[in-house]
C-alpha positions as CSV (number, residue, x, y, z in Angstrom):
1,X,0.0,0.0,0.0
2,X,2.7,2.2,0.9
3,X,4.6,1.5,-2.4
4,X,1.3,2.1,-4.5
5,X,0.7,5.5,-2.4
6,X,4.4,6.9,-3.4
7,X,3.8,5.8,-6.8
8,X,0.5,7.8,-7.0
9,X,2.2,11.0,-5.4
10,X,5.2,10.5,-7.9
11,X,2.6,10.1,-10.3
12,X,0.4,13.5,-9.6
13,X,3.1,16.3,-10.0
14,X,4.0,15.0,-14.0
15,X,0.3,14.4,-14.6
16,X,-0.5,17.8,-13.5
17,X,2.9,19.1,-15.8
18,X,1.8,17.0,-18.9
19,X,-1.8,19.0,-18.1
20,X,0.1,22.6,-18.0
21,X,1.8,21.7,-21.1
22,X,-1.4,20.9,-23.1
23,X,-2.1,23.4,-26.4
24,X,-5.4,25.4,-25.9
25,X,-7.1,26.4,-29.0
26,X,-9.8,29.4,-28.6
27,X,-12.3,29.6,-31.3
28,X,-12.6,32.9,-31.9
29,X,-15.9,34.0,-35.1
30,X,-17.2,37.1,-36.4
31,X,-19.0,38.8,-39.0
32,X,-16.6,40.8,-40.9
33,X,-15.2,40.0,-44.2
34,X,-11.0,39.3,-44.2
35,X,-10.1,42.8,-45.0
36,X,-12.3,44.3,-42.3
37,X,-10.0,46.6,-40.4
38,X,-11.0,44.5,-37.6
39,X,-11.0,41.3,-38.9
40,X,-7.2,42.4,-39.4
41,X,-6.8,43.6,-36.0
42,X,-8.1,40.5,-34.3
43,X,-5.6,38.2,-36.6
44,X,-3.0,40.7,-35.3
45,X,-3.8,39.9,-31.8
46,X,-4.3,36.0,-32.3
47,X,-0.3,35.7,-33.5
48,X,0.9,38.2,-30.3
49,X,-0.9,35.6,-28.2
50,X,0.3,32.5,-29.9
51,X,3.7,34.1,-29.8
52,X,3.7,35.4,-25.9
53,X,2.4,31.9,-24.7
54,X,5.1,30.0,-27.0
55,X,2.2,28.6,-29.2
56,X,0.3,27.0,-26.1
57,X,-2.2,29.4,-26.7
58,X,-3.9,29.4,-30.0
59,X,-7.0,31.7,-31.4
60,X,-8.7,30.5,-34.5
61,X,-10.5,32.7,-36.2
62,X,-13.4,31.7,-38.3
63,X,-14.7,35.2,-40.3
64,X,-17.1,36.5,-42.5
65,X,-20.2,35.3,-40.2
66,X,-19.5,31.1,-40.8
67,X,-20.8,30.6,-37.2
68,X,-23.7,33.2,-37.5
69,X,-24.4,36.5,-36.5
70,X,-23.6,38.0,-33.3
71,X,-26.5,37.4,-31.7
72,X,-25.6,33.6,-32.5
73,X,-22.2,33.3,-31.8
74,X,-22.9,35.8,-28.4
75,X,-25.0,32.5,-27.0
76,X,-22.6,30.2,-28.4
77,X,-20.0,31.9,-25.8
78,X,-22.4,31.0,-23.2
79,X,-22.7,27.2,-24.2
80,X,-19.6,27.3,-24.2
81,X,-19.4,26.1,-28.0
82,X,-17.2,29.4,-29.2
83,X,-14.7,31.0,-27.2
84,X,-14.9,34.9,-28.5
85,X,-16.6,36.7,-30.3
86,X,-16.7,40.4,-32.1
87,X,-20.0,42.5,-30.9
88,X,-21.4,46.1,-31.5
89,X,-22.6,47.8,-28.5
90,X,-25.8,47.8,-29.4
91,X,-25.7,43.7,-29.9
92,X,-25.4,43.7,-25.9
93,X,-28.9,45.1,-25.3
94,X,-30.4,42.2,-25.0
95,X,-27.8,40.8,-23.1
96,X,-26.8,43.8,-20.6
97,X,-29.3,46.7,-20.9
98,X,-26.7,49.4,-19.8
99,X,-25.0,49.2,-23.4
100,X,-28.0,51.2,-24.8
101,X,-26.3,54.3,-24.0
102,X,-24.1,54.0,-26.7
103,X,-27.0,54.1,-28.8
104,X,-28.1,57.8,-27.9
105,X,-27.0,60.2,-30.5
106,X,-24.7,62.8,-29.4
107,X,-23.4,61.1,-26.3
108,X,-19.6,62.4,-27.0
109,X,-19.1,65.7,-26.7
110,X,-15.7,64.9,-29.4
111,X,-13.6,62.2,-30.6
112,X,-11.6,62.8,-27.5
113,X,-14.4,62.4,-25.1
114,X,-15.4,59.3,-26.6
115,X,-11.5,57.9,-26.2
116,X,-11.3,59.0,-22.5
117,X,-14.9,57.3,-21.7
118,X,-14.5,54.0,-24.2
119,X,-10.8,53.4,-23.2
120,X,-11.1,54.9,-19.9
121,X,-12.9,53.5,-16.2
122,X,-16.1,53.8,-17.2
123,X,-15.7,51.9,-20.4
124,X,-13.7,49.0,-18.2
125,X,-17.0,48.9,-15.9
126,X,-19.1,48.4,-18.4
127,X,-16.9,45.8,-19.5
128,X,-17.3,43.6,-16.6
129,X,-21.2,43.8,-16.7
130,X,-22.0,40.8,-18.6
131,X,-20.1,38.2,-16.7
132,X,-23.0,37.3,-15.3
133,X,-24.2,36.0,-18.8
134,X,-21.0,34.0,-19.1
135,X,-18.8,36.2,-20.3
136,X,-16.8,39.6,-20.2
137,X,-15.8,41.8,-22.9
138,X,-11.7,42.4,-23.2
139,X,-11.4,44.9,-25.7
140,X,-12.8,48.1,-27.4
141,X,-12.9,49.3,-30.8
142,X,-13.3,52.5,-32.7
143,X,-16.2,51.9,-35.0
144,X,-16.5,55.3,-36.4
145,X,-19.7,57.9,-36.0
146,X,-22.6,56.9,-38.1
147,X,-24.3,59.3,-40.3
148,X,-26.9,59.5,-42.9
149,X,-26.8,59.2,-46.5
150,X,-29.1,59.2,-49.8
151,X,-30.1,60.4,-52.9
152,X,-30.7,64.0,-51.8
153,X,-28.6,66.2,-49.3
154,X,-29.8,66.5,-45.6
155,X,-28.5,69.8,-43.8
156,X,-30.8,70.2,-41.2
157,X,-33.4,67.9,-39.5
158,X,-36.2,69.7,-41.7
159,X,-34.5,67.5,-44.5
160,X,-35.2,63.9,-43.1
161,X,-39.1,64.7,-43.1
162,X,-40.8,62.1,-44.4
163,X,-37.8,60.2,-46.0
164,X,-37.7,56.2,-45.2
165,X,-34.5,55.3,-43.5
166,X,-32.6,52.2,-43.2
167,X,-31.6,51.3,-39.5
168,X,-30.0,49.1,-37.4
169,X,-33.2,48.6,-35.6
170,X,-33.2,49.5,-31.7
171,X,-35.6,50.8,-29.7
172,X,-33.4,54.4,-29.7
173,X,-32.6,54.5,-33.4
174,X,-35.9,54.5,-34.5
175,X,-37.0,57.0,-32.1
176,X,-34.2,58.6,-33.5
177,X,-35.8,58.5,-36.9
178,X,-38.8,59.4,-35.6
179,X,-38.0,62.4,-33.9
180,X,-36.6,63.8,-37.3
181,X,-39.9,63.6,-39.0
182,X,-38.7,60.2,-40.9
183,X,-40.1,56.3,-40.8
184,X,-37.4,53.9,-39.7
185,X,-36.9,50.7,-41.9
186,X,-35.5,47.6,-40.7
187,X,-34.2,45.8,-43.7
188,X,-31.4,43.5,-43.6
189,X,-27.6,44.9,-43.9
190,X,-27.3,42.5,-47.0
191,X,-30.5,43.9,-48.8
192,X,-29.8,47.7,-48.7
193,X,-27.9,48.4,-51.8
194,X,-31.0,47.0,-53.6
195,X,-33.5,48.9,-51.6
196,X,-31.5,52.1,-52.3
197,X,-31.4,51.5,-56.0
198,X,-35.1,50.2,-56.0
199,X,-36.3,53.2,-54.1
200,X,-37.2,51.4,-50.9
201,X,-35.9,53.6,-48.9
202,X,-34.3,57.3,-49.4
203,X,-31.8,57.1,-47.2
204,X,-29.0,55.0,-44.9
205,X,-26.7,55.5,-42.3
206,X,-23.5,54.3,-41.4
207,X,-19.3,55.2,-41.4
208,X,-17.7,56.4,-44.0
209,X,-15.6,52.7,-45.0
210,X,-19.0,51.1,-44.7
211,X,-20.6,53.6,-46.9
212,X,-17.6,53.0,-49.3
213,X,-17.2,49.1,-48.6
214,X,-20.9,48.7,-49.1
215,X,-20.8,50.0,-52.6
216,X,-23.7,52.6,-51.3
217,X,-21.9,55.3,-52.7
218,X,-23.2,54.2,-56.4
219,X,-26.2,55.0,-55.5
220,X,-26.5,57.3,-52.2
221,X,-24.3,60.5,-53.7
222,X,-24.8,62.4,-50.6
223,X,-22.9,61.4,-47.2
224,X,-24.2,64.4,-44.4
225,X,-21.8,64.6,-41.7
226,X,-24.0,64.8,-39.0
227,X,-22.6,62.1,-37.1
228,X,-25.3,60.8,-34.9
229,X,-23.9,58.0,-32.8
230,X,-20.4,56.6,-32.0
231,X,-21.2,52.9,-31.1
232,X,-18.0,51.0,-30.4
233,X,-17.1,47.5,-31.1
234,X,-16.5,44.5,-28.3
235,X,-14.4,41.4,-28.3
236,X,-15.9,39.3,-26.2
237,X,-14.5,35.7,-24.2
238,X,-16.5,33.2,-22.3
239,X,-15.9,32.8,-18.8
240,X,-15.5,29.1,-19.8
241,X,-12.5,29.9,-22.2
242,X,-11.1,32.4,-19.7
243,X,-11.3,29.3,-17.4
244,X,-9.4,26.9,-19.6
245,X,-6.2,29.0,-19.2
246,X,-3.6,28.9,-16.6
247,X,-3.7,32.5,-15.3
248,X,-0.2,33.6,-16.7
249,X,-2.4,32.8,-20.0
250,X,-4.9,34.7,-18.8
251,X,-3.1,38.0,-18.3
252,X,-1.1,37.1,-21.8
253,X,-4.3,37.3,-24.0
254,X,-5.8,40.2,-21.7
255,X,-2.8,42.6,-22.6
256,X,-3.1,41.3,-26.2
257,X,-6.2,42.3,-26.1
258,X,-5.7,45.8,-25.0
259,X,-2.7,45.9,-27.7
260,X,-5.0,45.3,-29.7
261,X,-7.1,48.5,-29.2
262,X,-4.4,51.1,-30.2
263,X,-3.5,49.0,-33.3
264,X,-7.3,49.2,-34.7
265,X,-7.7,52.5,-33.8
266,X,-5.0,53.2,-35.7
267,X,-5.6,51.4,-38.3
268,X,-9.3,53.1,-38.5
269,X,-8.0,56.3,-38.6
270,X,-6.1,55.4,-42.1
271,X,-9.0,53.9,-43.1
272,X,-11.5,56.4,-42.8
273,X,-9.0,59.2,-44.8
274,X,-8.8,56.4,-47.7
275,X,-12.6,55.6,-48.0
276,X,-13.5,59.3,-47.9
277,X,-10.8,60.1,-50.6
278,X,-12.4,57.3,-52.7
279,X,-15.8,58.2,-52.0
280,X,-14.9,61.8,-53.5
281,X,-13.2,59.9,-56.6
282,X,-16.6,57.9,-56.8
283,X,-19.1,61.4,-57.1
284,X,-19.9,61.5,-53.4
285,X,-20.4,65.0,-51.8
286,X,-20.2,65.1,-47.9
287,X,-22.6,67.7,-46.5
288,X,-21.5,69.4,-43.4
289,X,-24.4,69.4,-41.4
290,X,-26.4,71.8,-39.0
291,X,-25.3,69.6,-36.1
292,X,-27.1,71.7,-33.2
293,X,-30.2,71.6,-34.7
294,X,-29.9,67.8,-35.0
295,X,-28.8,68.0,-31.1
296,X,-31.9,69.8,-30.3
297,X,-34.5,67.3,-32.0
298,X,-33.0,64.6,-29.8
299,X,-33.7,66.4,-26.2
300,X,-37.0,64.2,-26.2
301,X,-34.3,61.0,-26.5
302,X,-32.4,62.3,-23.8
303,X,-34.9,63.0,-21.6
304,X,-36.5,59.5,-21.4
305,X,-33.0,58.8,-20.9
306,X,-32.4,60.3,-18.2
307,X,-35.9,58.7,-16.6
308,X,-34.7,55.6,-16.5
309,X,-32.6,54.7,-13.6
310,X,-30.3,52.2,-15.8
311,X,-29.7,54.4,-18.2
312,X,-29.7,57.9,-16.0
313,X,-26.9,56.3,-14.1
314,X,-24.7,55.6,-17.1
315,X,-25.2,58.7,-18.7
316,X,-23.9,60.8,-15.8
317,X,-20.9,58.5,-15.4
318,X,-20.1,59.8,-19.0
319,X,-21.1,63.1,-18.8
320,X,-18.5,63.8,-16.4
321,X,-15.9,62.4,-17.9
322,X,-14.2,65.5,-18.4
């Protein structure tokens, strides 16, 4: 007995090594196509990982939505089928009601603000809020500001009267919408550039790469700056991956992951100066807008806002973010 005891404790430590030394794999999907700035990014972070845990830690990406949408591959994460994931902001509604507020248009007073909130303490609160739902977000990413675009100008909110308008549809934008005098329109990302050309709807809004990416600028000549919302991007990872890793691991991919964000938002930047430049090669004018009055026809927006005791306390916590 005692020679089958010593065996066993001889036996534990290089069973418990052999275990340490095991590859882990993280399946990591999205929605973007390859070229997606990022879908770059994120292969970008997988090789700092893979090269910082001496190939024990893997990420493999599978793009261009092979493992669904985000809504799909956000409940895969808590199954525990999918590791990470990219998510908008407002993809998290469902999941974690505080990310709405990144769906109320105007929330950063300037580019900066949005940096100091997004990168900031307030954006890392937020980013623990889902782990409730099985998993927490580890990264942010610039996304651009969203703005509208059509057939025919828009300069002031009088112009949006009566025009139908693809959205992303939440709750907020089509209030949003609404507020402007327009009808909101829910169609599928996929089926806009036909409903634009068929006369579906007047009018779109996005960033500037989408816009350009999208091909939209054939047929939607006018891009108005107005620049409604700045809704950031998430990369997500199940508690169950996080799990799986020894915790050197752990804080490996976590600073990749925050390397991460300065390389996109560079990358972004460059972007958005390249798609406007070949937006103005294709025939697009960009309409600076009268962005106060837009401001002013959202005070309804903000005031429900502020009403609700989720929201209310989100919004002050970026408001003074100085």
């Amino acid at each position: 007995m005692k020679a089958l005891s010593l065996s066993v404790l001889l036996a534990a430590p290089l069973t418990m090594t052999s275990l340490s030394a095991q590859a882990v794999t993280l399946k990591l999907a999205h929605n973007l196509q390859a070229d997606h700035v990022v879908a770059v990014t994120l292969r970008h972070m997988a090789k700092e990982i893979s090269d910082k845990t001496n190939g024990k830690v893997k990420v493999r990406i599978y793009g261009d939505s092979q493992m669904g949408g985000p809504r799909q591959t956000l409940e895969m994460l808590q199954q525990g089928a999918l590791s990470m994931t990219k998510v908008s902001a407002s993809e998290l509604e469902p999941f974690e009601p505080a990310f709405s507020i990144f769906s109320l248009p105007y929330l950063f007073r300037s580019p900066e603000h949005f940096d100091k909130v997004v990168f900031g303490p307030v954006g890392h609160a937020l980013e623990q809020l889902p782990k409730k739902n099985g998993f927490v977000l580890l990264a942010a990413y610039e996304a651009g500001t969203r703005s509208f675009y059509g057939k025919k100008p828009i300069r002031e909110p009088a112009d949006v009267k009566g025009l139908k308008i693809r959205v992303v549809s939440t709750p907020t934008t089509n209030k949003m919408v609404e507020l402007l005098g327009g009808s909101p329109a829910p169609i599928p990302f996929g089926e806009v550039y036909t409903a634009l050309q068929q006369g579906v709807v007047d009018a779109a809004e996005n960033n500037i790469p989408s816009y350009v990416q999208t091909r939209h600028v054939e047929i939607a000549k006018y891009y108005s700056e107005d620049q409604h919302t700045a809704v950031p991007d998430f990369l997500a990872i199940s508690t169950m991956a996080m799990q799986r890793l020894s915790p050197e691991q752990q804080e490996i991919v976590k600073q990749a992951a925050r390397d991460s964000e300065k390389y996109e938002k560079k990358l972004w930047t460059a972007q958005v100066q390249k798609s406007k430049a070949e937006a103005i090669k294709l025939g697009a004018t960009f309409i600076k807008v009268d962005k106060p009055a837009f401001q002013q026809a959202m005070k309804p927006l903000w005031d429900e806002f502020k009403k609700d005791p989720v929201k209310s306390k989100w919004l002050n916590k970026i408001e003074a973010v100085k």
